[in-house]
N, C-alpha and C positions, 0 to 999 in steps of 0.2 A: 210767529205772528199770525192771528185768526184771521181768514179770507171770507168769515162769513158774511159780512159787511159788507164785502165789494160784491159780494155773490148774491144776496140779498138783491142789492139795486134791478142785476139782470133778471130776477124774477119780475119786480117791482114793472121795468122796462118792457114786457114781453108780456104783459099783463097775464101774468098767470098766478095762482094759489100756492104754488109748491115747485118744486125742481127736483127731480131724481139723477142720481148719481151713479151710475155702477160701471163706468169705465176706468180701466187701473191710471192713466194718466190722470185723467179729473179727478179722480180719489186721493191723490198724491196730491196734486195740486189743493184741493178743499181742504184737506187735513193736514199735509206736509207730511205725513208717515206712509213711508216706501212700504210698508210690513203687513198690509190691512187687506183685509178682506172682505166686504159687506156692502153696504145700500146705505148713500148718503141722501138727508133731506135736506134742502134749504128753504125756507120758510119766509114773507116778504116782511113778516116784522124782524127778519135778524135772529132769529131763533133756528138750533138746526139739531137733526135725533139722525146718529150714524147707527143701524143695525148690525150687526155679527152676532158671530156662534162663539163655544165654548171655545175655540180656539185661539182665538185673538181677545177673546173680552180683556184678560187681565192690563195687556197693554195697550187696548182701546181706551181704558177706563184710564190709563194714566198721561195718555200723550192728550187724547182730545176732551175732558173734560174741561183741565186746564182753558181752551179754548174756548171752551161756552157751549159744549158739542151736549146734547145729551144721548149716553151711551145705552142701546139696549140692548140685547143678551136672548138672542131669541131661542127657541127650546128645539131639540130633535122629531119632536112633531109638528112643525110648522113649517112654511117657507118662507123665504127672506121677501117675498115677492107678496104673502098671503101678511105677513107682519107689519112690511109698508103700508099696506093697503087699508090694516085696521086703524094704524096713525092715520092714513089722508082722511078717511072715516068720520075718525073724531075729531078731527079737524074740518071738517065740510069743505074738503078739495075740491073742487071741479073742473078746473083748469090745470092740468100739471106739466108743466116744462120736461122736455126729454131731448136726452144727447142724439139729436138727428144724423151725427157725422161719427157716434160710436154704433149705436143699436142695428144689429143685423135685419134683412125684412122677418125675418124667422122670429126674434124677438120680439122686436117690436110688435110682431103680430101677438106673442104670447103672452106681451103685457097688456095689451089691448084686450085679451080676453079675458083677464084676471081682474084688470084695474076698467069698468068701466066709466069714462068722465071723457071732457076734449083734451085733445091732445096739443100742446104749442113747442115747437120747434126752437131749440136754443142758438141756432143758426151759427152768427158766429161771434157769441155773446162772452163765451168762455176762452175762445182762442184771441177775442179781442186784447182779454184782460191779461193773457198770460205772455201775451209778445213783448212788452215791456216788465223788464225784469226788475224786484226792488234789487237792494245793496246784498240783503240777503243770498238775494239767489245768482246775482253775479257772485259774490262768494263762495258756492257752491262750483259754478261755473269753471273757478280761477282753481280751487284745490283740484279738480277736474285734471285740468290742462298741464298741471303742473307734474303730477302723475304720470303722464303720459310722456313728458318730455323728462322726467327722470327716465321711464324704461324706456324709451331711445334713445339716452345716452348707456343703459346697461345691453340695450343689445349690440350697438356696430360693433363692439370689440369682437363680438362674436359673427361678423358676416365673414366668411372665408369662402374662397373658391373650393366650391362644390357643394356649398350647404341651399340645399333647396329653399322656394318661395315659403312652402306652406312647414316647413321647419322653423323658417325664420317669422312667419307670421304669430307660429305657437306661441315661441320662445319672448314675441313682445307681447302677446297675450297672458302671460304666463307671468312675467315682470311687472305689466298694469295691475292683477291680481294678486301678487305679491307686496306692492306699496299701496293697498288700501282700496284699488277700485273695483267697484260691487259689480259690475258685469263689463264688456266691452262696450263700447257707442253704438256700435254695430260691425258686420263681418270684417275682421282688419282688411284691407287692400294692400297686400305686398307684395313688388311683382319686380323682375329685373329684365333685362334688356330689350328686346323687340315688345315683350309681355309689358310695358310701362305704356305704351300707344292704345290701351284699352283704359278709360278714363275709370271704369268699375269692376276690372279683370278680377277672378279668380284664381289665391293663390294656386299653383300647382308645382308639381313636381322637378319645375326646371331649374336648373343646375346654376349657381351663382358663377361667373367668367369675368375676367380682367378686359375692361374697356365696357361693359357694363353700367347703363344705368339703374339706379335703385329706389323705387318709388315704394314710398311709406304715408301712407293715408288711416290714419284710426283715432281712437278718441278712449276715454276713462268716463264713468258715473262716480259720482258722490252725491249722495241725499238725493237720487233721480236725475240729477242736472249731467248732460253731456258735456264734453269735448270735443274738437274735431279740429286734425292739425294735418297737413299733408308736407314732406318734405322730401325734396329728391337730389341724391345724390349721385357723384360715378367712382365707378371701382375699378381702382388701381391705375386707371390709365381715364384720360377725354380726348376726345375730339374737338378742330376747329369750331365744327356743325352743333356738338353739344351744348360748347359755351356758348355760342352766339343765340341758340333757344332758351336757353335757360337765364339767361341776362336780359332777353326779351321780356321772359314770364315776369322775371323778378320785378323790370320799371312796370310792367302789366299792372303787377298788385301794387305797385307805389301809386299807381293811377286812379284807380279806382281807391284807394282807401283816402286819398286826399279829396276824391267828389264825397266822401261818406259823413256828411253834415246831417243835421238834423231839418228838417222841412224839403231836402231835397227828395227830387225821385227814385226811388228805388234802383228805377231802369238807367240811372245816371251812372250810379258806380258799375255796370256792365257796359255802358256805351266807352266809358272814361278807359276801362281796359281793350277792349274791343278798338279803339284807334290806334292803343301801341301796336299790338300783336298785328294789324291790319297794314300802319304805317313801316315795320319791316318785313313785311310782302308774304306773313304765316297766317292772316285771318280766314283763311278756308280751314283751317288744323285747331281751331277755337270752337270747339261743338257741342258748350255746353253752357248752360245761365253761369253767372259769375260766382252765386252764394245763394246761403240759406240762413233762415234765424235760428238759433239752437237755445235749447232748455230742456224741458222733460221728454221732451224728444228730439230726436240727431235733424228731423228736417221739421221745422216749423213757419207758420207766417211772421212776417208776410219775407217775399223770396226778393233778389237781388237778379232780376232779370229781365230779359226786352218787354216782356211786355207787362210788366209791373207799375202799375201809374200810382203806387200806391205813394205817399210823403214818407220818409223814416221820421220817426217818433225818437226822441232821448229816452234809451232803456232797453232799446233793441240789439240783440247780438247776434252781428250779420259773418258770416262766414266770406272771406278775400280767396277766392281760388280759382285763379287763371288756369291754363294750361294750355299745351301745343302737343298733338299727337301725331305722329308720321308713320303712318302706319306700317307695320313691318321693321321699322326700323328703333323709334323709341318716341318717348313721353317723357314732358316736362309739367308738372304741377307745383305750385307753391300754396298752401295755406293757413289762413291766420284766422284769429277771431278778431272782431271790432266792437267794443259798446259805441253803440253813435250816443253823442253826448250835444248842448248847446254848441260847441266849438270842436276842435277837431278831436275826432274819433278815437278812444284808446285801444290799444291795440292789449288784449290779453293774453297772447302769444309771447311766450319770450327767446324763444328757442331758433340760435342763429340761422341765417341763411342765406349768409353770401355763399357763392358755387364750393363747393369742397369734391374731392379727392379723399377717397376712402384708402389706407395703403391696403397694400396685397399681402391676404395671409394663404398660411396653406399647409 
């Protein structure tokens, strides 16, 4: 599905000649191809010329002509910056749109000195349009998720006592990679017992042990689109204290995913968990906003947290994850996806999570 259209308007809106492109997210997003390389225009009549080299032309030329893209093919003696600039040329640019929240000051300066014209700020023209996700890119989304909850179902057989964090982190990275997903969400988060009271720990070398809990936090890509699932269990043995946090977490995210309506605030499904967790006497051990929106990247707008006055929109995929951390002792997290939708929110998550008992191997 072409986004020239909608990309179009934000020029149109921002009153500017042209819009340049060269961040890999927004390129992905413009074009829908993960694989590219080059300098995208978008143009306020709906017209739009992606540059590359010898390296990508062939499947430049076949995914985004399609599109209405026109492709150019620029030579070993030019630059992709000196190529643009002959387009805005003949085109009589003077105003050009620039990704204010990708271009480093270094760049930006060395566009500035290449491309002389004003310069207008895309602000948050681009991140507006990509919070709300079509059918397609929840699509993406769900093969995403699904991924990921096949290889944690192919790794627990293999948690035994004495196999380390960052062994068992491989090994689900390794399984994601194996059923089709193009890179991880981001650094897996896998951590066991006292190590699960660090809400973004670093696996490491500690040793897996019976009465152990097991925090598993990570995500799959498909066609750029993340995942993102956290799920925690205990091994071989629990405690009184563990079930009682982890039952907590659980009504935690029943809570907030039932505030996760559409026109409501953001900061509603953080408050809605925030009273469980608080109402059985753990709300100092909750240190963290509730969620995030996820798509071409693991944390996007708008966020699920106190101070977010922002309305959720139908189309938004908000991340549900509580947690209780006691430090030194252990961490409970649960997480899901949500599309908020006109009526209650679905949940893209399918992957159980009533409390379990991992048995003991060895």
């Amino acid at each position: 599905m072409s986004r020239i259209k909608a990309l179009a308007e934000v020029v149109r809106s921002g009153g500017a000649d042209a819009m340049l492109l060269t961040g890999e997210v927004d390129l992905i997003y413009a074009t829908g191809a993960t694989a590219l390389e080059g300098q995208c225009l978008i143009f306020p009549d709906e017209t739009a010329v992606f540059v590359t080299d010898g390296r990508y032309i062939e499947y430049a030329e076949a995914v985004l002509a399609p599109q209405g893209f026109q492709v150019v093919n620029r030579t070993q003696s030019e630059s992709g910056i000196q190529m643009v600039g002959d387009i805005l040329h003949q085109r009589d640019v003077r105003r050009l749109m620039y990704e204010d929240d990708v271009l480093t000051v270094k760049s930006f300066a060395a566009l500035r000195k290449h491309l002389e014209m004003d310069y207008v700020p895309v602000l948050d023209g681009i991140t507006d349009l990509r919070a709300c996700k079509s059918d397609e890119e929840t699509v993406s989304v769900i093969k995403a998720q699904r991924i990921a909850e096949k290889a944690l179902d192919m790794l627990l057989p293999e948690l035994k006592t004495g196999i380390t964090e960052r062994d068992a982190a491989a090994k689900l990275n390794y399984y994601m990679a194996l059923l089709g997903s193009e890179k991880p969400s981001f650094e897996t988060i896998l951590l066991f017992g006292e190590n699960t009271s660090k809400p973004h720990g670093v696996p490491s070398d500690r040793a897996l042990k019976p009465g152990d809990f097991v925090l598993c936090d990570f995500g799959a890509v498909v066609n750029g689109y993340h995942s993102d699932m956290t799920r925690t269990f205990a091994y071989a043995s629990a405690t009184d204290e563990m079930r009682t946090v982890y039952e907590t977490v659980l009504a935690a995210q029943t809570a907030a995913r039932n505030a996760a309506v559409a026109d409501a605030l953001c900061s509603d499904m953080h408050f809605a968990a925030v009273k469980v967790i608080e109402d059985a006497g753990y709300g100092e051990y909750f240190t963290h906003a509730l969620g995030h929106s996820v798509g071409l990247e693991i944390h996007e707008m708008p966020v699920a947290s106190p101070h977010c006055d922002q309305p959720l929109k139908a189309g938004v995929i908000m991340t549900d994850e509580p947690g209780i951390y006691l430090a030194g002792k252990f961490g409970v997290r649960i997480e899901d996806m949500l599309l908020i939708t006109e009526g209650a929110a679905r949940n893209l998550t399918e992957y159980p999570k009533e409390f379990r008992i991992l048995p003991e191997q060895g």
